[in-house]
mmCIF entry with sequence, helices, sheets and N, C-alpha, C, O atoms, coordinates in Angstrom:
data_MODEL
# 
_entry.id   MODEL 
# 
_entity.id                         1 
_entity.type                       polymer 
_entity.pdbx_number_of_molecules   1 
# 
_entity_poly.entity_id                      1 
_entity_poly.type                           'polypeptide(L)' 
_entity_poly.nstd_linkage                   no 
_entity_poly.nstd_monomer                   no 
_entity_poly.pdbx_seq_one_letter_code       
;(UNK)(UNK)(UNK)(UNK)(UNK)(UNK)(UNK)(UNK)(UNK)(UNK)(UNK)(UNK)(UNK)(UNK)(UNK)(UNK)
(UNK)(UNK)(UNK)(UNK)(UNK)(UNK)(UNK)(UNK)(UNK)(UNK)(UNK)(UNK)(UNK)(UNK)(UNK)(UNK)
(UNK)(UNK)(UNK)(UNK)(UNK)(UNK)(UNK)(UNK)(UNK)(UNK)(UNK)(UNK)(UNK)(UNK)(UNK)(UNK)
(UNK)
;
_entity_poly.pdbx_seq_one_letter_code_can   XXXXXXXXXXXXXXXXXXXXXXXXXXXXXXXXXXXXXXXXXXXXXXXXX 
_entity_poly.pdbx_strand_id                 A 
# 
loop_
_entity_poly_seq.entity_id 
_entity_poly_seq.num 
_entity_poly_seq.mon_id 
_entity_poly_seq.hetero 
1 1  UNK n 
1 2  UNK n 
1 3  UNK n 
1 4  UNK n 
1 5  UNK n 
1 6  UNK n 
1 7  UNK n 
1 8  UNK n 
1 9  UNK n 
1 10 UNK n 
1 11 UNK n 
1 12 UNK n 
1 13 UNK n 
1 14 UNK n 
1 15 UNK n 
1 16 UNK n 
1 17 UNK n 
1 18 UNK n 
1 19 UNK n 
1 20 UNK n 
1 21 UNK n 
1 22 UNK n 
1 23 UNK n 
1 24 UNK n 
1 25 UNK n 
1 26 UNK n 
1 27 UNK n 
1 28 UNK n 
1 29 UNK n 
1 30 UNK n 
1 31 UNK n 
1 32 UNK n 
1 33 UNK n 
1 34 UNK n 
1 35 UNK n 
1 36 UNK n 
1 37 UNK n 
1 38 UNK n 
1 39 UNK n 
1 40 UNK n 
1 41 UNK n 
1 42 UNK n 
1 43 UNK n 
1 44 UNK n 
1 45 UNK n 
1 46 UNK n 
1 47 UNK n 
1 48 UNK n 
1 49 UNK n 
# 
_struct_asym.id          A 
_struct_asym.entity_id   1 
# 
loop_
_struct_conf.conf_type_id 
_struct_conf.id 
_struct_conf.pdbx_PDB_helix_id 
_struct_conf.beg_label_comp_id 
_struct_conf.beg_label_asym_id 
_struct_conf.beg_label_seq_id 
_struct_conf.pdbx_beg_PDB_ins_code 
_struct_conf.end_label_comp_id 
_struct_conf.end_label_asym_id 
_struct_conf.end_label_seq_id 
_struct_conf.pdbx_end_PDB_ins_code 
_struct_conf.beg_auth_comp_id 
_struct_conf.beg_auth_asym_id 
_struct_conf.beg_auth_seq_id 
_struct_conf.end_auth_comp_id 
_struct_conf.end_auth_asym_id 
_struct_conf.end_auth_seq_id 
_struct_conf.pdbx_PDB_helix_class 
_struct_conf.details 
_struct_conf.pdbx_PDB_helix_length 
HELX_P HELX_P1 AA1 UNK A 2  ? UNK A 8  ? UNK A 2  UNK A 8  1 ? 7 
HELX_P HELX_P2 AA2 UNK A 10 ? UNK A 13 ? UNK A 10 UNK A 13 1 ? 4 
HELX_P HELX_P3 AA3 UNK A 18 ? UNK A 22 ? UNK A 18 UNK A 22 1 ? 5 
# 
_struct_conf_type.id          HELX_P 
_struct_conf_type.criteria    ? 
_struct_conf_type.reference   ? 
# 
_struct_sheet.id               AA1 
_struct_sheet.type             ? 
_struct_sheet.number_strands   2 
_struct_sheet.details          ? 
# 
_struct_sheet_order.sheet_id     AA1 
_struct_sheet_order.range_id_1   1 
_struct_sheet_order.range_id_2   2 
_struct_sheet_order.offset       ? 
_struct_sheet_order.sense        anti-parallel 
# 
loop_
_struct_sheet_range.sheet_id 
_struct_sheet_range.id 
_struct_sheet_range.beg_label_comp_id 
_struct_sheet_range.beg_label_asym_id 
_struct_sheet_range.beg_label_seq_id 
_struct_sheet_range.pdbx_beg_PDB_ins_code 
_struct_sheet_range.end_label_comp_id 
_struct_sheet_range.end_label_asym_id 
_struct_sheet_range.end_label_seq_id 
_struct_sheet_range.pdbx_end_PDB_ins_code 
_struct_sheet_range.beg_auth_comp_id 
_struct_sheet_range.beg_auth_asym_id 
_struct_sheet_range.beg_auth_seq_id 
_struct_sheet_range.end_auth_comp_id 
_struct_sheet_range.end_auth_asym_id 
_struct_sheet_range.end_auth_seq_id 
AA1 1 UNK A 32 ? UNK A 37 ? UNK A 32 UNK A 37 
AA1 2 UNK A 40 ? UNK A 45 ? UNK A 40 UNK A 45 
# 
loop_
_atom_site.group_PDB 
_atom_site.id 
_atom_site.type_symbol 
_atom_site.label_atom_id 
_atom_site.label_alt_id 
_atom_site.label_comp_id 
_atom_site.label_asym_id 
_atom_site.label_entity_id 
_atom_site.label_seq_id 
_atom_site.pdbx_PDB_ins_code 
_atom_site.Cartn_x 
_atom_site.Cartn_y 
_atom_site.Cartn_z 
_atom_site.occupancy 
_atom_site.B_iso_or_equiv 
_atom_site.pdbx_formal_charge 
_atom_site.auth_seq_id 
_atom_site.auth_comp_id 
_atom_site.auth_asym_id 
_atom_site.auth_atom_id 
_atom_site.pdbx_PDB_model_num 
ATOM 1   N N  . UNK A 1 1  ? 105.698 102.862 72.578  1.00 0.00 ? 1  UNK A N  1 
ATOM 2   C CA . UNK A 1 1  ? 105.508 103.015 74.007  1.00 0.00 ? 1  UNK A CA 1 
ATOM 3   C C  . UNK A 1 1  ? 104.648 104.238 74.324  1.00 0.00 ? 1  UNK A C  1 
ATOM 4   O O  . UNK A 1 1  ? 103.812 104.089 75.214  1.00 0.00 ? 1  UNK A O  1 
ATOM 5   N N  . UNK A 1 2  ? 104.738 105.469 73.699  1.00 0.00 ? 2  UNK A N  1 
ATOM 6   C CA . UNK A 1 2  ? 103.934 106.590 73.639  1.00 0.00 ? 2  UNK A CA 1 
ATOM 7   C C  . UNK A 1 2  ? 102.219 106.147 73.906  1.00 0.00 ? 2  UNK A C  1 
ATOM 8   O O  . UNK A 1 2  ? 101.514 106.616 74.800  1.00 0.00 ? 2  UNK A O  1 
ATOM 9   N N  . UNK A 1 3  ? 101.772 105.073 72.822  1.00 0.00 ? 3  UNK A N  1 
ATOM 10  C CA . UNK A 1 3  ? 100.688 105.393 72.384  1.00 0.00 ? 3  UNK A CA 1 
ATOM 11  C C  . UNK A 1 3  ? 100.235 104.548 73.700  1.00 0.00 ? 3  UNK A C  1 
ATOM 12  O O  . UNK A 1 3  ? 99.146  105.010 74.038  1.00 0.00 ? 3  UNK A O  1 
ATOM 13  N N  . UNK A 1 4  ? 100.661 103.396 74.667  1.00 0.00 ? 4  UNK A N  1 
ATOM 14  C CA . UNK A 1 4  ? 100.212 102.894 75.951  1.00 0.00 ? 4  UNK A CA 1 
ATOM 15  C C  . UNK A 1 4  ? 100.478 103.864 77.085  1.00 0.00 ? 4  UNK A C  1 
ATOM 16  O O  . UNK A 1 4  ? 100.000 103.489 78.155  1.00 0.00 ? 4  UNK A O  1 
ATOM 17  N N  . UNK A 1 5  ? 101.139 105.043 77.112  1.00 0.00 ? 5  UNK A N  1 
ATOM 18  C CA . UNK A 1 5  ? 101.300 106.191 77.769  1.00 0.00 ? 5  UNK A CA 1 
ATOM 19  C C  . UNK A 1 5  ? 100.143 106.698 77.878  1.00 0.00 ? 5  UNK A C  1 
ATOM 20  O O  . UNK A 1 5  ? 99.397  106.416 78.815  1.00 0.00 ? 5  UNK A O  1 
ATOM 21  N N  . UNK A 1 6  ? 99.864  107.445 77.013  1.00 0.00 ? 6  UNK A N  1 
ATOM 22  C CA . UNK A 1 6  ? 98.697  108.113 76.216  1.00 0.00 ? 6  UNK A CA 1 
ATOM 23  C C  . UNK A 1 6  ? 97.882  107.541 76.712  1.00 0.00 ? 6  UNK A C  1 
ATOM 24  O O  . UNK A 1 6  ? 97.627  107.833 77.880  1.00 0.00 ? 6  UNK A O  1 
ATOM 25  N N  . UNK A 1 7  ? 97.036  106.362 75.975  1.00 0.00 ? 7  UNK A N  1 
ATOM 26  C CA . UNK A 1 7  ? 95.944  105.302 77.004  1.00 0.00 ? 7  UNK A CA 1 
ATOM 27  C C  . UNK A 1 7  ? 96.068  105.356 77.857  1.00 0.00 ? 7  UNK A C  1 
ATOM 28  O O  . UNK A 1 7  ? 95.385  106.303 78.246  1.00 0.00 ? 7  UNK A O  1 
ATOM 29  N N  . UNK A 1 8  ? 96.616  104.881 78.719  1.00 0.00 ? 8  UNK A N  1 
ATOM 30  C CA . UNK A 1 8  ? 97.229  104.584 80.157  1.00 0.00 ? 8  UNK A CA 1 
ATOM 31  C C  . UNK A 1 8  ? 96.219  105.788 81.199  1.00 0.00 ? 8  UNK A C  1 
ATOM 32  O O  . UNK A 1 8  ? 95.477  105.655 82.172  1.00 0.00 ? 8  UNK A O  1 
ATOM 33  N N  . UNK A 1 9  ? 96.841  107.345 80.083  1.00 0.00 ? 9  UNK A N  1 
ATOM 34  C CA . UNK A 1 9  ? 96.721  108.419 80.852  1.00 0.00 ? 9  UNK A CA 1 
ATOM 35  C C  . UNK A 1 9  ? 95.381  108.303 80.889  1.00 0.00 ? 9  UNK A C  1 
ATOM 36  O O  . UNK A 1 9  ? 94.922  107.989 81.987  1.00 0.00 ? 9  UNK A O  1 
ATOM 37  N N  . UNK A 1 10 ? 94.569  108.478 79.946  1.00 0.00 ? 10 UNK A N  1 
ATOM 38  C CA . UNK A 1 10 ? 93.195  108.054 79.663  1.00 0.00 ? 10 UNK A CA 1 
ATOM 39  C C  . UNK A 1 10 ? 92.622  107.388 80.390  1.00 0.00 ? 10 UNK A C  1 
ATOM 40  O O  . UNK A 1 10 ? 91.795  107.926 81.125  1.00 0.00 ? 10 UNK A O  1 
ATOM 41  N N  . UNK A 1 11 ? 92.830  106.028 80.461  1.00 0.00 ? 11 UNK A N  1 
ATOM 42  C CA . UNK A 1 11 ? 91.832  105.684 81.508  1.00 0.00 ? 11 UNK A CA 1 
ATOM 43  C C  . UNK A 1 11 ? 92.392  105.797 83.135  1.00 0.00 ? 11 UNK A C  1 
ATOM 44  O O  . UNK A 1 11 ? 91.914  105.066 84.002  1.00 0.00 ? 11 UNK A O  1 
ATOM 45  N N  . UNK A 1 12 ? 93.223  106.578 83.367  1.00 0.00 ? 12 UNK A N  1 
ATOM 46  C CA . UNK A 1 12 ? 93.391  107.026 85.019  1.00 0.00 ? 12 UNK A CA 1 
ATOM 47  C C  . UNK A 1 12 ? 92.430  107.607 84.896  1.00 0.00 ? 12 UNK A C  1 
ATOM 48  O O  . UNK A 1 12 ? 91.334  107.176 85.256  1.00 0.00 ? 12 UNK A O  1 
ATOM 49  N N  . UNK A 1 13 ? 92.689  109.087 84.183  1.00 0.00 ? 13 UNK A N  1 
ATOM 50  C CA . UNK A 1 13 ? 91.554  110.010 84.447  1.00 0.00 ? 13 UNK A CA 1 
ATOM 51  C C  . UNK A 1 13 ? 90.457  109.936 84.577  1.00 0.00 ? 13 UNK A C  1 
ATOM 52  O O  . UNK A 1 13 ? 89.841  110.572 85.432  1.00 0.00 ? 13 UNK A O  1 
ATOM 53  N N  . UNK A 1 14 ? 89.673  108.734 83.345  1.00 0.00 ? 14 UNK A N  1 
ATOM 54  C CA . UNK A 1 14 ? 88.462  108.696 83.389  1.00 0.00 ? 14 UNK A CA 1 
ATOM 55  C C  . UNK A 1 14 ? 88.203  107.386 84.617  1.00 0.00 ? 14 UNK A C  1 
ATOM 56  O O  . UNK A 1 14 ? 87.090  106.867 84.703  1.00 0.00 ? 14 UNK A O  1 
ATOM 57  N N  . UNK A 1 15 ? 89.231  106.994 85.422  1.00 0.00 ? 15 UNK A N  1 
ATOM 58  C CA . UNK A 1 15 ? 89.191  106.514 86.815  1.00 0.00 ? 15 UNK A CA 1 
ATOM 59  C C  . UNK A 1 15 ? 88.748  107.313 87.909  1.00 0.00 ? 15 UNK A C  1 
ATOM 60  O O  . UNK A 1 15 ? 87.894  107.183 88.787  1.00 0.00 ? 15 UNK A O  1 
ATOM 61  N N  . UNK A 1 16 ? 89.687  108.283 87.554  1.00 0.00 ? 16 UNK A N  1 
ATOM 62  C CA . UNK A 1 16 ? 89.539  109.550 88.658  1.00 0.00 ? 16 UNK A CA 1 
ATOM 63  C C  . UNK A 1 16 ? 88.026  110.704 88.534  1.00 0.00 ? 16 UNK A C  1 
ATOM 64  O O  . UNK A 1 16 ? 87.630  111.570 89.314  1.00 0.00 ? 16 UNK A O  1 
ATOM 65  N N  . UNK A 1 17 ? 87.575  110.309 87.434  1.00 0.00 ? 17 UNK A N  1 
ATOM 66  C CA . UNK A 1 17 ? 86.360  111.047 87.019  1.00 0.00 ? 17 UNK A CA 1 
ATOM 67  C C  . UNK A 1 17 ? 84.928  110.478 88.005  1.00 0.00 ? 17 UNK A C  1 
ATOM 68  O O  . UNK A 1 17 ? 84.021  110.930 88.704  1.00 0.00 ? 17 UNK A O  1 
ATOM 69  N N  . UNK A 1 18 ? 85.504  109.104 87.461  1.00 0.00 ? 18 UNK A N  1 
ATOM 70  C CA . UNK A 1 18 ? 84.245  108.180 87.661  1.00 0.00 ? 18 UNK A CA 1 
ATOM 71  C C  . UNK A 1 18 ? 84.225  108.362 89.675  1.00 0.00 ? 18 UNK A C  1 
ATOM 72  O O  . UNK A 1 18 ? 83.246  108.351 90.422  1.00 0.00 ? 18 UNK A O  1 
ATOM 73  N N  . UNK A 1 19 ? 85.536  108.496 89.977  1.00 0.00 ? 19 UNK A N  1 
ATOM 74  C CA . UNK A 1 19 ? 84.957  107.818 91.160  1.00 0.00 ? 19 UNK A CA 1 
ATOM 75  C C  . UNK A 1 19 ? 85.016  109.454 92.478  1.00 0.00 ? 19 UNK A C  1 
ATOM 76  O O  . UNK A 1 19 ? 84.839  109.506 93.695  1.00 0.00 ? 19 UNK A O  1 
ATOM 77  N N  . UNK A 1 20 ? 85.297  110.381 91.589  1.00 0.00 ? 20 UNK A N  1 
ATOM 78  C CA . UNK A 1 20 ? 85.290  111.777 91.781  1.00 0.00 ? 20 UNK A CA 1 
ATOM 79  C C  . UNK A 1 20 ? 83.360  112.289 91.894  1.00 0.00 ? 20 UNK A C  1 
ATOM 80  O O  . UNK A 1 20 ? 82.804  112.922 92.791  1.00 0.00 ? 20 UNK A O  1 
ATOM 81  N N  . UNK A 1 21 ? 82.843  111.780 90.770  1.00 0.00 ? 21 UNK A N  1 
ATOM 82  C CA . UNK A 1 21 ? 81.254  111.549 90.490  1.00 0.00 ? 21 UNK A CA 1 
ATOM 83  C C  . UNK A 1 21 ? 80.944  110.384 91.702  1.00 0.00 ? 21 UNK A C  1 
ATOM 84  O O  . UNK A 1 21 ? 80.064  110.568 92.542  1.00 0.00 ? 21 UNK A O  1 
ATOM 85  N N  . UNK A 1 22 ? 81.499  109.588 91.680  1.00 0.00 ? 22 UNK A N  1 
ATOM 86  C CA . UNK A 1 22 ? 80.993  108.987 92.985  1.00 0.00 ? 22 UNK A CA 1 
ATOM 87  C C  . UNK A 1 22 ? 81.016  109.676 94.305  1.00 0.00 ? 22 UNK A C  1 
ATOM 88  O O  . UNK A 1 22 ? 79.934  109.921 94.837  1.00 0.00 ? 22 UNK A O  1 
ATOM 89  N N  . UNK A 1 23 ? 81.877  109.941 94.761  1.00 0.00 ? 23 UNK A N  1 
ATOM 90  C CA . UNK A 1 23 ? 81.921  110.711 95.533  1.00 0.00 ? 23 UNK A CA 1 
ATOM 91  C C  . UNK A 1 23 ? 81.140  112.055 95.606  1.00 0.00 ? 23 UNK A C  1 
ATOM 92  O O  . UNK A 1 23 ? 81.492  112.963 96.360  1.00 0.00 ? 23 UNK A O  1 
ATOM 93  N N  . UNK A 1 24 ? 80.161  112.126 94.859  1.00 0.00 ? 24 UNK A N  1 
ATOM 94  C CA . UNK A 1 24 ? 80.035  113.892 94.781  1.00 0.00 ? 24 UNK A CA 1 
ATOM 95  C C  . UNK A 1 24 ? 81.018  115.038 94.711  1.00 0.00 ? 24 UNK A C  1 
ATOM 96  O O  . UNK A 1 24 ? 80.502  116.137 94.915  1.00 0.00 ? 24 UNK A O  1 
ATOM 97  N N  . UNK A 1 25 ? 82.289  115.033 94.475  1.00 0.00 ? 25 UNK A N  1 
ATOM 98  C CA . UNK A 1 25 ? 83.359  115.834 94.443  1.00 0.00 ? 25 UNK A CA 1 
ATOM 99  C C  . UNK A 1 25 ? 83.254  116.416 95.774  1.00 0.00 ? 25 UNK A C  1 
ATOM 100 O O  . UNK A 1 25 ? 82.836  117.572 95.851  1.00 0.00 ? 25 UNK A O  1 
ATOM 101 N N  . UNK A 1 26 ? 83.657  115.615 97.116  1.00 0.00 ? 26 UNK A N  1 
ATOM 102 C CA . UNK A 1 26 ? 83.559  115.667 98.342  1.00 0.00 ? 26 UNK A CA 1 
ATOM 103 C C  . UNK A 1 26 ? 84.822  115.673 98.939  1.00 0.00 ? 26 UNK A C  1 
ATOM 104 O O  . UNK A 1 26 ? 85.275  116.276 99.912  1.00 0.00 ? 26 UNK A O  1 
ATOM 105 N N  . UNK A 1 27 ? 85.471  114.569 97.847  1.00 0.00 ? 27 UNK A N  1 
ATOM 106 C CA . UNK A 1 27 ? 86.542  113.900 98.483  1.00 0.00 ? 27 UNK A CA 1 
ATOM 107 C C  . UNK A 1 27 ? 88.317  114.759 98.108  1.00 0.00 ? 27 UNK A C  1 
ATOM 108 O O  . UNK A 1 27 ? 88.509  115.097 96.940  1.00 0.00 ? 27 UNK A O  1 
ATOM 109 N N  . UNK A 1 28 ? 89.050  114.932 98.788  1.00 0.00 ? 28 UNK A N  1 
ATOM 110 C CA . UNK A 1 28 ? 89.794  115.798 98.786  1.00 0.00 ? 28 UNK A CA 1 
ATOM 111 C C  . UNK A 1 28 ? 91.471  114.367 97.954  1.00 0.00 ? 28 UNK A C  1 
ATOM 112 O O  . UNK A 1 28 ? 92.428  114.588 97.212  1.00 0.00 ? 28 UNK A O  1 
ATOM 113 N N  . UNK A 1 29 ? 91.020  113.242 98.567  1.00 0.00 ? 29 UNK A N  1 
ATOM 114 C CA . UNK A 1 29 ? 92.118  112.657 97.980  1.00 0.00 ? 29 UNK A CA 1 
ATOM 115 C C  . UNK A 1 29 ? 91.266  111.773 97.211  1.00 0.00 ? 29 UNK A C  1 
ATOM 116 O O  . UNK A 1 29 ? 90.068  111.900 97.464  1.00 0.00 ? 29 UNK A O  1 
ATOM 117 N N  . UNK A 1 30 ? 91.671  110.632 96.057  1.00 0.00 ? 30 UNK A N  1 
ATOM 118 C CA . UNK A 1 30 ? 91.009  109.846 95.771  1.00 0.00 ? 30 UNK A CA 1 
ATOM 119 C C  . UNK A 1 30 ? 92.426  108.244 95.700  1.00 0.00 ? 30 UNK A C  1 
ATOM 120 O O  . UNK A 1 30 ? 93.616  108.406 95.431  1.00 0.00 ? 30 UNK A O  1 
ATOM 121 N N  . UNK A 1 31 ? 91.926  107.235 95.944  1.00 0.00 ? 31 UNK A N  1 
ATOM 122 C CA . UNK A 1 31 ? 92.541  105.735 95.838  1.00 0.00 ? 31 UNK A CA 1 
ATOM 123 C C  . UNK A 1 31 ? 92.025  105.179 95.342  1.00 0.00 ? 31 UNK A C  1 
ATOM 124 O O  . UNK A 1 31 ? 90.823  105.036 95.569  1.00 0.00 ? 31 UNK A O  1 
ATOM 125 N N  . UNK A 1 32 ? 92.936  104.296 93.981  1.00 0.00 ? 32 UNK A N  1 
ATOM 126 C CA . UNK A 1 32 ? 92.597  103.701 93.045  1.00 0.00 ? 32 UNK A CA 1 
ATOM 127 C C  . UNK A 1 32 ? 93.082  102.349 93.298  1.00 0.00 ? 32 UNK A C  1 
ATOM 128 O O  . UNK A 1 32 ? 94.218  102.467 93.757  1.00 0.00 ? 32 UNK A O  1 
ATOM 129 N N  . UNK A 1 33 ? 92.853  101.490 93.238  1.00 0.00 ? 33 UNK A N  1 
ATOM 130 C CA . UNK A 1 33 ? 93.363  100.127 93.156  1.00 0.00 ? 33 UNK A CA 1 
ATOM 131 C C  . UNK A 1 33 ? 92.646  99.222  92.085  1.00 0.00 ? 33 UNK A C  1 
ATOM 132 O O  . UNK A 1 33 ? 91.418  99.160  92.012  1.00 0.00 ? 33 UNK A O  1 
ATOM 133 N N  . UNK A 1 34 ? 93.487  98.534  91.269  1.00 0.00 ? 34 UNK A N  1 
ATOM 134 C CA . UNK A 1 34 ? 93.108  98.210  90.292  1.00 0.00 ? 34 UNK A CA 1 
ATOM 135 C C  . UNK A 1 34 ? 94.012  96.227  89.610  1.00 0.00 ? 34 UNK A C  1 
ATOM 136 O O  . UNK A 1 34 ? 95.184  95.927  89.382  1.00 0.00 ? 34 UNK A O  1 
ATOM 137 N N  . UNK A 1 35 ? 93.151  95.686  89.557  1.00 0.00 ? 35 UNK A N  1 
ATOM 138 C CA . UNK A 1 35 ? 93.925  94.213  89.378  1.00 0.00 ? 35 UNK A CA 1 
ATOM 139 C C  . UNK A 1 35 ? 93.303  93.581  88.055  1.00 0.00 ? 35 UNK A C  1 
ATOM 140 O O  . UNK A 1 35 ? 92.077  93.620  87.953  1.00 0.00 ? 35 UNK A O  1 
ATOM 141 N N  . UNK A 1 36 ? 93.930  93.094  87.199  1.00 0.00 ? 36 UNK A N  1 
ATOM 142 C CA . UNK A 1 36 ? 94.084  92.231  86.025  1.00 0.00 ? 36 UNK A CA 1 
ATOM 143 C C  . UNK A 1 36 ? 94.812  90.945  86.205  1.00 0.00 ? 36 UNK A C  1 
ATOM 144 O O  . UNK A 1 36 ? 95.992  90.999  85.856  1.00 0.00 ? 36 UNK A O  1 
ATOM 145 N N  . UNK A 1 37 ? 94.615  90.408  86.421  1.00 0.00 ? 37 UNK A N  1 
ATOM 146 C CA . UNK A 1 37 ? 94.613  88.699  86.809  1.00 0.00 ? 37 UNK A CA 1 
ATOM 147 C C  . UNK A 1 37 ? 94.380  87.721  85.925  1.00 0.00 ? 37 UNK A C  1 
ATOM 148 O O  . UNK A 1 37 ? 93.176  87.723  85.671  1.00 0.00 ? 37 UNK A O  1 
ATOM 149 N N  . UNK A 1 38 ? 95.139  86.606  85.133  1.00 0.00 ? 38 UNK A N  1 
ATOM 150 C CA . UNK A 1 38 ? 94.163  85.293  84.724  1.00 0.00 ? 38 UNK A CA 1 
ATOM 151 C C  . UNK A 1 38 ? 92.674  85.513  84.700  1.00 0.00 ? 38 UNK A C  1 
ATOM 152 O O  . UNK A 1 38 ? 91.986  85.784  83.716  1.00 0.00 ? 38 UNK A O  1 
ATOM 153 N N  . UNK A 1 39 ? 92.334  85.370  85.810  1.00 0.00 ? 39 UNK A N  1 
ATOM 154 C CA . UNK A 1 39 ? 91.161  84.523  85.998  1.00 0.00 ? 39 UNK A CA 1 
ATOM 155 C C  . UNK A 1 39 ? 89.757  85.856  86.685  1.00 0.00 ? 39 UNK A C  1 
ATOM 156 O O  . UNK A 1 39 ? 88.530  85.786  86.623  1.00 0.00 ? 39 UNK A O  1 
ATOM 157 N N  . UNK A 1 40 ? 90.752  87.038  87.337  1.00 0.00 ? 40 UNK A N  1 
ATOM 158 C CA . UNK A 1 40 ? 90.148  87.721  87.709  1.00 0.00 ? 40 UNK A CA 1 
ATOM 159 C C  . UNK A 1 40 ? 90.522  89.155  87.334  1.00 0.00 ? 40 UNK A C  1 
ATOM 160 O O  . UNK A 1 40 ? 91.672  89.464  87.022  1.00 0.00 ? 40 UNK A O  1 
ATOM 161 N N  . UNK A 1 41 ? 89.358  90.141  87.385  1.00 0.00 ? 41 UNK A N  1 
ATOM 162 C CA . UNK A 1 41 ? 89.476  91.178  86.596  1.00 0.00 ? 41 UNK A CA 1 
ATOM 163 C C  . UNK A 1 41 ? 88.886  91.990  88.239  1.00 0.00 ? 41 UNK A C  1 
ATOM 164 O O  . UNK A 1 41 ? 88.016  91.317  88.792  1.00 0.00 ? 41 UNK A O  1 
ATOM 165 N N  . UNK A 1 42 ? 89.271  93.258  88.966  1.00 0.00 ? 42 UNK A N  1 
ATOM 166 C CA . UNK A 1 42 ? 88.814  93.596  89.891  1.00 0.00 ? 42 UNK A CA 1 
ATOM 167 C C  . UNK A 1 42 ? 89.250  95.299  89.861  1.00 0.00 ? 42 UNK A C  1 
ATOM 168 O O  . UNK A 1 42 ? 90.054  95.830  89.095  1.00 0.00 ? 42 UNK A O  1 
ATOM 169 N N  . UNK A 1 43 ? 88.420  95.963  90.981  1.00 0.00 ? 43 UNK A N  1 
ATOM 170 C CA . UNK A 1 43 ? 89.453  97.852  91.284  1.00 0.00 ? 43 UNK A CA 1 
ATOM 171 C C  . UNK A 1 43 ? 88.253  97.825  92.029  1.00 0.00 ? 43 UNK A C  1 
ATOM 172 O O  . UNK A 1 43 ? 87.229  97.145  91.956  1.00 0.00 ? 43 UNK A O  1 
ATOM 173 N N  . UNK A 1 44 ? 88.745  98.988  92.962  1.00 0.00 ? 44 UNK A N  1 
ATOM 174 C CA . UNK A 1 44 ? 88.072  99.381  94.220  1.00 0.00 ? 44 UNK A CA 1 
ATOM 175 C C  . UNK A 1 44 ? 88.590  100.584 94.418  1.00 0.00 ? 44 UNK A C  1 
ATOM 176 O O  . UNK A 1 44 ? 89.767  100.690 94.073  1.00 0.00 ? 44 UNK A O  1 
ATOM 177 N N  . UNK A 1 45 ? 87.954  101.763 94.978  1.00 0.00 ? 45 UNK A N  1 
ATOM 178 C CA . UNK A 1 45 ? 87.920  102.839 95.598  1.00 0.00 ? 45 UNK A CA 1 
ATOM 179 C C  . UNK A 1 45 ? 88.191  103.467 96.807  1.00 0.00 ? 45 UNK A C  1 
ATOM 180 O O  . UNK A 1 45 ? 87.810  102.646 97.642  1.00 0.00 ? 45 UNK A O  1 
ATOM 181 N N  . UNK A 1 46 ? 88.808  104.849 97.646  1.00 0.00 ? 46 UNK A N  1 
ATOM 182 C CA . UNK A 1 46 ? 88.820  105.090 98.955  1.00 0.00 ? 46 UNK A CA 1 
ATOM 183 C C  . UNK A 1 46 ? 88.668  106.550 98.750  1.00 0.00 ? 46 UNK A C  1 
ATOM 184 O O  . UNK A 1 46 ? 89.734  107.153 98.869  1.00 0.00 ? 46 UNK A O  1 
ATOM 185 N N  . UNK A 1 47 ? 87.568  107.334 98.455  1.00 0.00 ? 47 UNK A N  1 
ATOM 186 C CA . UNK A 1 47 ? 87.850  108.623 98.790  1.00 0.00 ? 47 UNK A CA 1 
ATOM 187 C C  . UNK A 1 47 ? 87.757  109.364 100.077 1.00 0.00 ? 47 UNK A C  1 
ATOM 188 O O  . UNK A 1 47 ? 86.742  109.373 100.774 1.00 0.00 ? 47 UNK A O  1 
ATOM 189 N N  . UNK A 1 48 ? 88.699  109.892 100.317 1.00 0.00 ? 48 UNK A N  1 
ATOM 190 C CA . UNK A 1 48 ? 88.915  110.931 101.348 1.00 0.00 ? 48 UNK A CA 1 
ATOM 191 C C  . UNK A 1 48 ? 88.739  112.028 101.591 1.00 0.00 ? 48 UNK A C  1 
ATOM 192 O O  . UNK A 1 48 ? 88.616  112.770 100.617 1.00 0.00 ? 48 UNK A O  1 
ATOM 193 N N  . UNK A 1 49 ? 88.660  112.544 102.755 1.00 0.00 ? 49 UNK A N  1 
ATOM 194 C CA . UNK A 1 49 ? 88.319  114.312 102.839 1.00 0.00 ? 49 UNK A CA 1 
ATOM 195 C C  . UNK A 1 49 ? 89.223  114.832 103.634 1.00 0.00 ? 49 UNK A C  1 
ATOM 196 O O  . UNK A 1 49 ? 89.219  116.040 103.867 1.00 0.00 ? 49 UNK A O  1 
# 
């Protein structure tokens, strides 16, 4: 269970990186939403100030 922890943590961050760089590091909060589906694979963004 550790080692999907570990990952897990990994790609938040490099979630929070990516969309931190999107933002120009502007945004004071950041929202992640993220879906794995059958058929569909999707995530979307909301940064805030």
């Amino acid at each position: 269970m550790k080692e999907f922890e570990d990952r897990f943590s990994e790609l938040q961050a490099d979630m929070v990186s990516i969309c931190m760089e999107y933002a120009k590091d502007r945004a004071d909060k950041v929202y992640i939403y993220a879906s794995c589906e059958v058929t569909n694979i999707g995530a979307s963004n909301i940064n805030t100030k």
